[in-house]
DSSP file (Angstrom, degrees, kcal/mol; ACC not computed):
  #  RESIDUE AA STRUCTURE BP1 BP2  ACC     N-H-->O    O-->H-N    N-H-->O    O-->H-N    TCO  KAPPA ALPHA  PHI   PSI    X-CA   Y-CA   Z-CA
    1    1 A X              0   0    0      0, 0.0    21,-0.1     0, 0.0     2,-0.0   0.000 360.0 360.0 360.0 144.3  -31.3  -10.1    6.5
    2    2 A X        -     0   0    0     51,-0.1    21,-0.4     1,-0.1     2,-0.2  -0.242 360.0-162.4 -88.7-165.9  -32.0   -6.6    7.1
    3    3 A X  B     -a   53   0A   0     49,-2.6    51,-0.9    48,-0.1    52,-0.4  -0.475  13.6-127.8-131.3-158.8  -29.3   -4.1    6.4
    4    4 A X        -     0   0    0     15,-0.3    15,-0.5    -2,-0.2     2,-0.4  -0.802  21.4-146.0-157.0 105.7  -28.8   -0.1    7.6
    5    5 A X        -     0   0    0     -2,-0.3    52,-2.0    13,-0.2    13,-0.2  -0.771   2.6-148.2 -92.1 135.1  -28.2    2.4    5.0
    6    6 A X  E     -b   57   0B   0     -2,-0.4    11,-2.4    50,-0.2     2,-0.5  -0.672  14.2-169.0 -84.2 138.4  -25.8    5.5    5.6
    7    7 A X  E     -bC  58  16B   0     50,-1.3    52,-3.0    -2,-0.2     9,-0.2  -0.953  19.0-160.0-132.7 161.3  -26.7    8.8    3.6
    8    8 A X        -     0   0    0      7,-2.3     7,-0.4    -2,-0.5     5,-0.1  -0.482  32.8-152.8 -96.6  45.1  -24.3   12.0    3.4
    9    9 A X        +     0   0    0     50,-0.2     5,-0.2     5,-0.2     2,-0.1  -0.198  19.9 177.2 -90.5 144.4  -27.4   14.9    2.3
   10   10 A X        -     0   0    0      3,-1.4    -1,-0.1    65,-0.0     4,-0.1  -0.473  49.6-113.6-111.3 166.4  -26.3   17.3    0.6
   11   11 A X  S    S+     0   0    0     -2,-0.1     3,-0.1     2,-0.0    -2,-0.1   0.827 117.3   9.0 -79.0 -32.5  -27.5   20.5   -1.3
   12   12 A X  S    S+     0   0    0      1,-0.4    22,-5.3    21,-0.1     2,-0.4   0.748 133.7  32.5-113.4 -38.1  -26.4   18.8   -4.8
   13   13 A X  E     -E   33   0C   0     20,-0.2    -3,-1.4    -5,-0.1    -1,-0.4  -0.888  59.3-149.7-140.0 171.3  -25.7   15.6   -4.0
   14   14 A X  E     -E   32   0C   0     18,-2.5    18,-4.0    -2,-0.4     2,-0.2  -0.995  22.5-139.8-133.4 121.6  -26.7   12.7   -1.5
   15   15 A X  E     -E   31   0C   0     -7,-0.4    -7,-2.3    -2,-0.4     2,-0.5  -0.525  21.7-164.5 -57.8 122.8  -23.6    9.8   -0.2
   16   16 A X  E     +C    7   0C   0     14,-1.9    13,-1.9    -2,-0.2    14,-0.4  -0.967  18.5 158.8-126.3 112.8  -25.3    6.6   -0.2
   17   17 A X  E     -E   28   0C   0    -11,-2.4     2,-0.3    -2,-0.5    11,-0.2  -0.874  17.8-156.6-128.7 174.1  -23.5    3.5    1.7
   18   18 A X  E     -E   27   0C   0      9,-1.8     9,-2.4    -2,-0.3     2,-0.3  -0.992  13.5-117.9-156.6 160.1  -24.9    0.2    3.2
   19   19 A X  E     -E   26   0C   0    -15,-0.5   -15,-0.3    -2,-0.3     7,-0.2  -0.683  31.1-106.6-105.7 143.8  -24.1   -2.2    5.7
   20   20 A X    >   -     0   0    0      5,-2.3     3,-1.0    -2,-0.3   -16,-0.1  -0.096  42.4 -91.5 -65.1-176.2  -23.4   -5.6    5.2
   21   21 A X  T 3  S+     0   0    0      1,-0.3     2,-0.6     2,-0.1    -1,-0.1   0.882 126.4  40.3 -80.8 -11.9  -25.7   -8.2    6.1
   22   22 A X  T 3  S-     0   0    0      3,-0.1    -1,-0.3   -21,-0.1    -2,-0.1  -0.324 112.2-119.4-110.2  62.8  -24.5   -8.9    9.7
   23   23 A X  S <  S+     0   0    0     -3,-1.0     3,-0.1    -2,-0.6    -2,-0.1   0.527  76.0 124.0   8.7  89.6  -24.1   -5.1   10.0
   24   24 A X  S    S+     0   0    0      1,-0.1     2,-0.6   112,-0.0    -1,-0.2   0.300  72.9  17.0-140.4 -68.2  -20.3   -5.0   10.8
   25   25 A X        -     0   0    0    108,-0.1    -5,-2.3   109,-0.0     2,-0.3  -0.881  69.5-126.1-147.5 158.7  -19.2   -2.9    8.2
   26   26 A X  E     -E   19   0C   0     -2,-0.6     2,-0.5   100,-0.2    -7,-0.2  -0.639  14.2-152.2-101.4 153.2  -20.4   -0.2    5.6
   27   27 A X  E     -E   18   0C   0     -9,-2.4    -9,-1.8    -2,-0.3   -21,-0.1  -0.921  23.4-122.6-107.0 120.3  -20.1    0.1    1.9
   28   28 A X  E     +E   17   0C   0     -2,-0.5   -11,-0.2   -11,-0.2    95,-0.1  -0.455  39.2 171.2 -59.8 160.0  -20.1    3.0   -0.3
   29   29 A X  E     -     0   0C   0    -13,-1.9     2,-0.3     1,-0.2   -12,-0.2   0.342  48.9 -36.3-120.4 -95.1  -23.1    2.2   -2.7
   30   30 A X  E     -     0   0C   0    -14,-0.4   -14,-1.9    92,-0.1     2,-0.4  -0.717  44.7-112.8-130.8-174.7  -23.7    5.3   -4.8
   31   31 A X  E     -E   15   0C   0     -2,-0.3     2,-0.7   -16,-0.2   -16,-0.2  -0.986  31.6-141.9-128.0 151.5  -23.9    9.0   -5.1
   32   32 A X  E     -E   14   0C   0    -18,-4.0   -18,-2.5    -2,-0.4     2,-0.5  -0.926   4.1-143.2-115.1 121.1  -27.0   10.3   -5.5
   33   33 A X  E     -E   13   0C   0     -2,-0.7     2,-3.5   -20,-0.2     3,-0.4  -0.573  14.6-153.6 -70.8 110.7  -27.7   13.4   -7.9
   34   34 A X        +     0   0    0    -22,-5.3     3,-0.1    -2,-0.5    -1,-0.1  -0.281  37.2 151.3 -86.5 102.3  -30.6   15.5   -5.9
   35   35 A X  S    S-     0   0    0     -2,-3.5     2,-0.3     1,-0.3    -1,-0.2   0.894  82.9  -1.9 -68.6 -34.9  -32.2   17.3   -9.3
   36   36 A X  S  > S-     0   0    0     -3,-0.4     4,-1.0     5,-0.1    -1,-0.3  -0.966  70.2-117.4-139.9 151.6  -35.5   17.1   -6.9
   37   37 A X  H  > S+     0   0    0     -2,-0.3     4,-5.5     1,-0.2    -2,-0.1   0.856 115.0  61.2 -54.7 -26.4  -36.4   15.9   -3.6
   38   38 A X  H  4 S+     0   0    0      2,-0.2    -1,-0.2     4,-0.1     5,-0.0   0.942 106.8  43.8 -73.4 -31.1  -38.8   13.5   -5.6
   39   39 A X  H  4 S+     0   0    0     -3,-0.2     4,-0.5     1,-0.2     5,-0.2   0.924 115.0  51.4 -57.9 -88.0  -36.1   11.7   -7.4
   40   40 A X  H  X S+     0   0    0     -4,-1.0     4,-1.3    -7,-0.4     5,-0.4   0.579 111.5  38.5  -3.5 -74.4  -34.4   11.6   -4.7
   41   41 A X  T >< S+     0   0    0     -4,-5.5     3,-0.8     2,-0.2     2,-0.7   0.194 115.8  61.4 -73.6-126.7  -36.7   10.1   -2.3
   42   42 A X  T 3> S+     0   0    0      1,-0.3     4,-1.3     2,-0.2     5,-0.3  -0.451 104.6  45.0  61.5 -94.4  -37.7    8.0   -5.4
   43   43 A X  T 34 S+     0   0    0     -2,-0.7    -1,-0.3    -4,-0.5     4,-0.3   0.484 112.6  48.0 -58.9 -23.7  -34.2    6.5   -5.8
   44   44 A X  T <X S+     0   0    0     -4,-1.3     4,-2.9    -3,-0.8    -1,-0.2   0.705 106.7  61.9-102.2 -16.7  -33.6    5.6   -1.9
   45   45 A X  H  > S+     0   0    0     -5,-0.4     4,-3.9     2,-0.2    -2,-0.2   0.967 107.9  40.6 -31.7 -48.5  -37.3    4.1   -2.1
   46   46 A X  H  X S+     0   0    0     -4,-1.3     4,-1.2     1,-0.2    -1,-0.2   0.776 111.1  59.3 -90.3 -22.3  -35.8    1.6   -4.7
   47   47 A X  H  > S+     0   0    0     -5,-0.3     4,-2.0    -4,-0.3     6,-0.3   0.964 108.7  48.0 -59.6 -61.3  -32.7    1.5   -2.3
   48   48 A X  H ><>S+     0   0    0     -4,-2.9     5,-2.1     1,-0.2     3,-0.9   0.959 114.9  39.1 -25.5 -76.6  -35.2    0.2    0.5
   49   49 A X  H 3<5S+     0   0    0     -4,-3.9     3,-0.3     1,-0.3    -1,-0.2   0.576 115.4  47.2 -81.1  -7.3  -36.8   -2.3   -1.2
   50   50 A X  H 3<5S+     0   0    0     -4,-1.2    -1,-0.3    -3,-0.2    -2,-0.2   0.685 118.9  41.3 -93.1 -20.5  -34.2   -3.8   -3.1
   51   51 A X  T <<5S-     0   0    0     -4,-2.0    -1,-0.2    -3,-0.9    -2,-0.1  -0.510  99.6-127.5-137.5  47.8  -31.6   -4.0   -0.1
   52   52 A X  T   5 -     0   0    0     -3,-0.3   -49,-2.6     1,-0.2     2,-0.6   0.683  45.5-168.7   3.2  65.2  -34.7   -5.2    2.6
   53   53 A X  B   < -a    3   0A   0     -5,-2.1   -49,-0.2    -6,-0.3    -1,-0.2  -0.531  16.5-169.9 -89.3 124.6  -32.9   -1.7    4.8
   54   54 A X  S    S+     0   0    0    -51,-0.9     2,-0.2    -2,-0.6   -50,-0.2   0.978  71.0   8.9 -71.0 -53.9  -34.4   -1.6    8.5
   55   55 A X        -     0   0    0    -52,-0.4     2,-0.7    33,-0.2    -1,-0.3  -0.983  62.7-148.8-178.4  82.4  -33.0    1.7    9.3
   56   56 A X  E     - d   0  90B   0     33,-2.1    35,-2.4    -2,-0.2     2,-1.0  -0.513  20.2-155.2-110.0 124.3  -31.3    4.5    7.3
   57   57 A X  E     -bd   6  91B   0    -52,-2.0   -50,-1.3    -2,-0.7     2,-0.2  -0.737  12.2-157.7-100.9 112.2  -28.6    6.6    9.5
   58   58 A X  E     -bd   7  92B   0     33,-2.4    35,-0.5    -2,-1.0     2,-0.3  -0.697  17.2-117.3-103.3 156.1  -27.8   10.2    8.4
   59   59 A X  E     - d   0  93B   0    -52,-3.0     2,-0.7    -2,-0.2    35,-0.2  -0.550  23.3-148.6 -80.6 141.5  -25.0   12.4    9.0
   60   60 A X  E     - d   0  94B   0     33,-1.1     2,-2.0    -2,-0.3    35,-1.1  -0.779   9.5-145.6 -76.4 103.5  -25.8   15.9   11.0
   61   61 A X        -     0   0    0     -2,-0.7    11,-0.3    10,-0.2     8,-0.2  -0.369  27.3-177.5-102.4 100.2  -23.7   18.3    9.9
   62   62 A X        -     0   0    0     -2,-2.0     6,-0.2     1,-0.2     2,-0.1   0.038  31.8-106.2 -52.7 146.9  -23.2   20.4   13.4
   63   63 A X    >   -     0   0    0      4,-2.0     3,-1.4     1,-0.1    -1,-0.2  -0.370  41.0 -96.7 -74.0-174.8  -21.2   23.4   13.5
   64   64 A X  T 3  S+     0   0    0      1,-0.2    -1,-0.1     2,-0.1    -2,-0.1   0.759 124.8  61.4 -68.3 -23.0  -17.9   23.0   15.1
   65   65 A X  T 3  S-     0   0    0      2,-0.1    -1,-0.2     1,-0.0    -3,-0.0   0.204 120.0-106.8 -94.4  17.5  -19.4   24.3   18.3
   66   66 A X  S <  S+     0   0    0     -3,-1.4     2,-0.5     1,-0.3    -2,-0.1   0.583  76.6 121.7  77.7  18.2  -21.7   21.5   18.4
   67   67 A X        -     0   0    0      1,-0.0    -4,-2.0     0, 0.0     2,-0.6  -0.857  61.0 -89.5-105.5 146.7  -25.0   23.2   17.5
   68   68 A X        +     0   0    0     -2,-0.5     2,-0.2    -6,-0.2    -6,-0.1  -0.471  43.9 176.9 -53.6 101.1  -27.8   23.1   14.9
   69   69 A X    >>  -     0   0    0     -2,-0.6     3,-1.3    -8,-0.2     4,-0.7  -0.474  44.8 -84.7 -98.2 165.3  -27.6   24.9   12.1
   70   70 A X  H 3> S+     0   0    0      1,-0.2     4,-0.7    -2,-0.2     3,-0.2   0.677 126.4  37.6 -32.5 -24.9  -29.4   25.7    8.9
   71   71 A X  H 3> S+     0   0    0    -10,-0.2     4,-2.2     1,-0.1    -1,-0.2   0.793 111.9  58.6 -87.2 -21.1  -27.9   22.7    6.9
   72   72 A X  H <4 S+     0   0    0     -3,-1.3     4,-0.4   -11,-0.3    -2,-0.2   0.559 111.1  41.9 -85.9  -6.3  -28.2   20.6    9.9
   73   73 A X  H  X S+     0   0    0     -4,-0.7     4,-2.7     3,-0.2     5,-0.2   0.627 113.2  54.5-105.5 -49.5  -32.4   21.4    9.9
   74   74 A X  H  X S+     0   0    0     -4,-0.7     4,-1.9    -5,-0.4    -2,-0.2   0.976 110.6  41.9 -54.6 -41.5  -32.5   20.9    6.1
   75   75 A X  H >< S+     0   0    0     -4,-2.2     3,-3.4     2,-0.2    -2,-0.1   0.507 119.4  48.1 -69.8-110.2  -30.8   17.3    6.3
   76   76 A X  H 3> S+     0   0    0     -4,-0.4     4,-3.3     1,-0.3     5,-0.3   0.247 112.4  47.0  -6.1 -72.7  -33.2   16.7    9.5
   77   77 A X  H 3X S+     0   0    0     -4,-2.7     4,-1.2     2,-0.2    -1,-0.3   0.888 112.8  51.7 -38.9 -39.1  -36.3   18.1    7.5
   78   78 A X  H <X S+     0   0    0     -3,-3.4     4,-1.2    -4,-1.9     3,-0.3   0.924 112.0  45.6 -81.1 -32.7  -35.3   15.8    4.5
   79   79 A X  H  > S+     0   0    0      1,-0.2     4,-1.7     2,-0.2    -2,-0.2   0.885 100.9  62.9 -87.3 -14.1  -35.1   12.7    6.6
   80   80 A X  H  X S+     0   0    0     -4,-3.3     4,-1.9     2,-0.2    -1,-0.2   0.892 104.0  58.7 -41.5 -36.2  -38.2   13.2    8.4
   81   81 A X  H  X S+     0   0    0     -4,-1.2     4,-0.5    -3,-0.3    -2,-0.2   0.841 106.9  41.5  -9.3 -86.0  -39.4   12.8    5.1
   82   82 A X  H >X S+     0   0    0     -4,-1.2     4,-3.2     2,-0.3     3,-1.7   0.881 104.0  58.0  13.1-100.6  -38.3   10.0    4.6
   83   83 A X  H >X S+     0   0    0     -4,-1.7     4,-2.6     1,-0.3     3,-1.3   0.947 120.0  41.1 -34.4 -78.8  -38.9    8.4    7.8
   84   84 A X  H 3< S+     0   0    0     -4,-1.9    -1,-0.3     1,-0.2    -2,-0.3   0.564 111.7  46.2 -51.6 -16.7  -42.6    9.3    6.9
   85   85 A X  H << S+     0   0    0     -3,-1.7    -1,-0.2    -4,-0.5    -2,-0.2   0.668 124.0  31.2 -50.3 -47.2  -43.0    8.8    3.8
   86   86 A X  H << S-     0   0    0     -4,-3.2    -2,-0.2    -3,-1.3    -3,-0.2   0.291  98.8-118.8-123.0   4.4  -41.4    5.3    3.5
   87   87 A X     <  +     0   0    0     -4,-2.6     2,-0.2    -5,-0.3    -3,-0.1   0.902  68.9 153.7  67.7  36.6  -42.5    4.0    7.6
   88   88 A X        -     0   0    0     -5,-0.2     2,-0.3    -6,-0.1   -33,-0.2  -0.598  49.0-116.6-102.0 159.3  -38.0    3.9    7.7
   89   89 A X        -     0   0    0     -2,-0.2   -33,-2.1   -35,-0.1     2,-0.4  -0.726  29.8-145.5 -99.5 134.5  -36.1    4.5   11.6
   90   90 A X  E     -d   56   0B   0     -2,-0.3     2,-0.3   -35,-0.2   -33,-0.2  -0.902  20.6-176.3-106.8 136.9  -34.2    7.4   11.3
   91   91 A X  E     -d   57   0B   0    -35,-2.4   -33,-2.4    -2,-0.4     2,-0.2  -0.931  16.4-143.0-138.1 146.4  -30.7    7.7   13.3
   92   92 A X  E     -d   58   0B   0     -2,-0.3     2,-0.4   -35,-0.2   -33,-0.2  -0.746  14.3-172.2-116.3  92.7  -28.6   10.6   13.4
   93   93 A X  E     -d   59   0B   0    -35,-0.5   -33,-1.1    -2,-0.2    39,-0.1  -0.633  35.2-105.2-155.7  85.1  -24.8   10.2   13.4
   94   94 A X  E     -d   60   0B   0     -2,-0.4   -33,-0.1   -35,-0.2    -1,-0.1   0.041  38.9-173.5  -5.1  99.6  -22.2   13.5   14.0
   95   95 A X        +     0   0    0    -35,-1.1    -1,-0.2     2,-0.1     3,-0.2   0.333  31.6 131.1-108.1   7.0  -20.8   14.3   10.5
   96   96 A X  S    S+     0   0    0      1,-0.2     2,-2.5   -36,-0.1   -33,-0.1  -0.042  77.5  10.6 -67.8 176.7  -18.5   16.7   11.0
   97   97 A X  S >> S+     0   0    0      1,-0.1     3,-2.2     3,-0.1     4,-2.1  -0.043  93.1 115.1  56.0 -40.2  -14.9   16.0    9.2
   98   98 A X  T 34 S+     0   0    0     -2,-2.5    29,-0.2     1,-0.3    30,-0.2   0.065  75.8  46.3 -39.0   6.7  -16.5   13.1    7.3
   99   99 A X  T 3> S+     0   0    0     -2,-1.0     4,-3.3    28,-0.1    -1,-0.3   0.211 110.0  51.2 -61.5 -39.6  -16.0   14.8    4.1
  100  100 A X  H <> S+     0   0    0     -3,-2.2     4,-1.4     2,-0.2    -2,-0.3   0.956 109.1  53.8 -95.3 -61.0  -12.4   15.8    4.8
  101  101 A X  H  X S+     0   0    0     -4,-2.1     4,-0.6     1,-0.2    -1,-0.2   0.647 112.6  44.6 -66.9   0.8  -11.6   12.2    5.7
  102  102 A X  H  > S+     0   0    0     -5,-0.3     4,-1.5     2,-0.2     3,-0.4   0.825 103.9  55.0 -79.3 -40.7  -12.8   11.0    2.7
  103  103 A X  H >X S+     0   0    0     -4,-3.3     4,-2.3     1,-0.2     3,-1.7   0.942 113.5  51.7 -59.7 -31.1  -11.4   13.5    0.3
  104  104 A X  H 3X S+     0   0    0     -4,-1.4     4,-3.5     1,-0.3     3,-0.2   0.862 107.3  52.7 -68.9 -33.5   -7.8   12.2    2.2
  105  105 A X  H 3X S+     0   0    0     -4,-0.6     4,-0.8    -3,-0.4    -1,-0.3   0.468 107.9  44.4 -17.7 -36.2   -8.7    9.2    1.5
  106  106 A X  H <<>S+     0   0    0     -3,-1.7     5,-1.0    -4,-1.5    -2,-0.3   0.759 117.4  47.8-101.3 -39.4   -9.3    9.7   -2.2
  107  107 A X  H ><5S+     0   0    0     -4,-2.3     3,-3.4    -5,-0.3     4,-0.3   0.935 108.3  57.8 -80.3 -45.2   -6.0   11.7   -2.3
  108  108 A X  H 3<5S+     0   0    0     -4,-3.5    -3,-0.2    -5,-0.3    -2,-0.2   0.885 108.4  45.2 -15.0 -69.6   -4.3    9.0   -0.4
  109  109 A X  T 3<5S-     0   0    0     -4,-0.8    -1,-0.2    -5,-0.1    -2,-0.2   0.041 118.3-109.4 -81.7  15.0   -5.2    6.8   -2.9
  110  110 A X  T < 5 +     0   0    0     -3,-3.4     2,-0.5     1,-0.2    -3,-0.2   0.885  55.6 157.9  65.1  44.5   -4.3    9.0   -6.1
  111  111 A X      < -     0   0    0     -5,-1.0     2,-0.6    -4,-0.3    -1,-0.2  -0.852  47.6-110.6 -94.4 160.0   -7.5    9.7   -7.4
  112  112 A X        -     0   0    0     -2,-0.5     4,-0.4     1,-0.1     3,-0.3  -0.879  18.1-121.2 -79.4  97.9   -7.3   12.8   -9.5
  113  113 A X  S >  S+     0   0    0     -2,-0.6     3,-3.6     1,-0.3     4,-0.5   0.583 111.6  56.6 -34.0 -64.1   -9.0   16.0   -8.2
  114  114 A X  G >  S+     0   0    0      1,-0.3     3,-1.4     2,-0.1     2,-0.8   0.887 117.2  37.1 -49.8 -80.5  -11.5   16.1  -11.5
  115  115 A X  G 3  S+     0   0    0     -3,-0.3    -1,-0.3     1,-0.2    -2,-0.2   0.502  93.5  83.6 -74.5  21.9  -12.5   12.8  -10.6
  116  116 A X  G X> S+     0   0    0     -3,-3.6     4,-2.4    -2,-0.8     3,-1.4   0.781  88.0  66.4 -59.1 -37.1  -12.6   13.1   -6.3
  117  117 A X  G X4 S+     0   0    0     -3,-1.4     3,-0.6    -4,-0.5     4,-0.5   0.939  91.3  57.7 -73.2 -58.4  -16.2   14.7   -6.8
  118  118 A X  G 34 S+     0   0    0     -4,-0.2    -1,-0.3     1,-0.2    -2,-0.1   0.478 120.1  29.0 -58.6 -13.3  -17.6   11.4   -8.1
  119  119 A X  G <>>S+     0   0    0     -3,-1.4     4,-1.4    -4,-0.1     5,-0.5   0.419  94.7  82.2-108.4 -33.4  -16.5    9.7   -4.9
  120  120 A X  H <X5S+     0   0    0     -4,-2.4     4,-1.8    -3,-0.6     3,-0.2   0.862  84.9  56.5 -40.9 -54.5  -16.5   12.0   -2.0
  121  121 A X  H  45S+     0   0    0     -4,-0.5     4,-0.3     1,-0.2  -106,-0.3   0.940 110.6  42.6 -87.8 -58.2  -20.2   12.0   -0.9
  122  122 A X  H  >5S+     0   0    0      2,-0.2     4,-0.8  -107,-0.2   -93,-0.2   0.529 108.7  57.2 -89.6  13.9  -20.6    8.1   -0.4
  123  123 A X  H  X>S+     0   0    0     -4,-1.4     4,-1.3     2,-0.2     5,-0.5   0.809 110.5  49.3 -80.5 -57.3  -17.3    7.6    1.3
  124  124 A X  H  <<S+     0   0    0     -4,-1.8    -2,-0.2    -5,-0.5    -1,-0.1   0.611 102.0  54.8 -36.3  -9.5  -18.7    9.9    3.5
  125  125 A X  H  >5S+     0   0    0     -4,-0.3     4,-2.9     3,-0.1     5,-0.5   0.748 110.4  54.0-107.6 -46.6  -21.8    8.3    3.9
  126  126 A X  H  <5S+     0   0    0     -4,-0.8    -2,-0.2    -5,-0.2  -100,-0.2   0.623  98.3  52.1-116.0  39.4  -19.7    5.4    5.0
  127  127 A X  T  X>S+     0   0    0     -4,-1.3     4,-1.7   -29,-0.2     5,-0.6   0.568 114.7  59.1 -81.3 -33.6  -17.4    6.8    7.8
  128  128 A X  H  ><S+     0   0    0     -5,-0.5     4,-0.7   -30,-0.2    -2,-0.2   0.980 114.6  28.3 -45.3 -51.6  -21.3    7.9    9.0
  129  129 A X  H  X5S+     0   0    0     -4,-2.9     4,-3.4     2,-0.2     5,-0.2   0.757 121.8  52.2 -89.9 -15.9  -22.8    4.6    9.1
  130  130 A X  H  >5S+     0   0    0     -5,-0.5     4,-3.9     2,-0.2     5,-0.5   0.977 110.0  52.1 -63.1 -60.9  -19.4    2.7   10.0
  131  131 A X  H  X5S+     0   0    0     -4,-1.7     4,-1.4     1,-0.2    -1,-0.2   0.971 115.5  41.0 -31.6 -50.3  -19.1    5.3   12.8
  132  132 A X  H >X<S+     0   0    0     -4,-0.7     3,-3.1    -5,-0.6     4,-0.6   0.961 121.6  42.0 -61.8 -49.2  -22.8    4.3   14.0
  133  133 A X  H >X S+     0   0    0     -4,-3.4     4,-1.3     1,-0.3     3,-1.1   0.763 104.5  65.8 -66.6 -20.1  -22.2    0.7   13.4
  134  134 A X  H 3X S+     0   0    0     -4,-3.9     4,-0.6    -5,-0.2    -1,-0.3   0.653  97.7  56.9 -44.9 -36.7  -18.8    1.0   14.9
  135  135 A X  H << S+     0   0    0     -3,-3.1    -1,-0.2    -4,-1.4    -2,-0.2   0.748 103.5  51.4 -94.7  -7.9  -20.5    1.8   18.2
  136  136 A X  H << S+     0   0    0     -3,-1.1    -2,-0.2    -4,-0.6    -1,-0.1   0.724 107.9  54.4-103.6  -7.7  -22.6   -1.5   18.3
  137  137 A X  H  <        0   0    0     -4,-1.3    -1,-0.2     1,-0.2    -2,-0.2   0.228 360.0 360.0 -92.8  22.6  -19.8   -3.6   17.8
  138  138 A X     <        0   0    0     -4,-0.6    -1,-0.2    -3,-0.1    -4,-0.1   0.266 360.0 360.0 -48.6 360.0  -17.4   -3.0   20.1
């Protein structure tokens, strides 16, 4: 079955989640260190093909006032990429706060500030894709 992967992008790092197979709910996966865009796209290539993914939904990150900004053109430039590169459906999914409800989430749950960073980015990637997937299950 296929699946829908959520990604967080980042300047440093990229939040990787995935949906189960009867797309219900998402799973943080990994975090992705980007040392280059070619690793990067590299590493969600081998995400693709290993986890037969229909569809990868990234977060936008809007200003507050609901406009596009320079990080929100950078993610959007790196998943057109994508989409082209690798012949993937692109969705874009409102990302504000999705950082800050994971780090509560991680403090919730006693994680230890040094080691929040290792976690952050692909809980975030999956309040993104839950959020999308959230809206076809109702």
């Amino acid at each position: 079955m296929n699946k829908i992967l959520g990604l967080d992008v980042g300047d440093v790092w990229i939040g990787v989640a995935i949906s189960d197979a009867l797309m219900l709910t998402a799973q943080p996966l990994m975090t992705i260190k980007r040392e280059s865009n070619k690793i990067a796209y590299d590493k969600i290539h081998d995400i693709l093909k290993e986890n037969n993914v229909e569809k990868i939904v990234v977060g936008l990150p809007k200003n507050m006032n609901n406009t596009i900004g320079p990080q929100s053109e950078k993610v959007m430039k790196f998943a057109e990429k994508l989409k082209n590169k690798f012949n993937v459906e692109i969705e874009y999914v409102d990302e504000r706060m999705t950082t800050l409800m994971a780090e509560k989430v991680l403090i919730e749950g006693s994680v230890r500030r040094e080691n929040r960073k290792k976690y952050i980015d692909k809980i975030a990637a999956t309040y993104i894709l839950q959020s999308y997937l959230d809206r076809f299950n109702l």
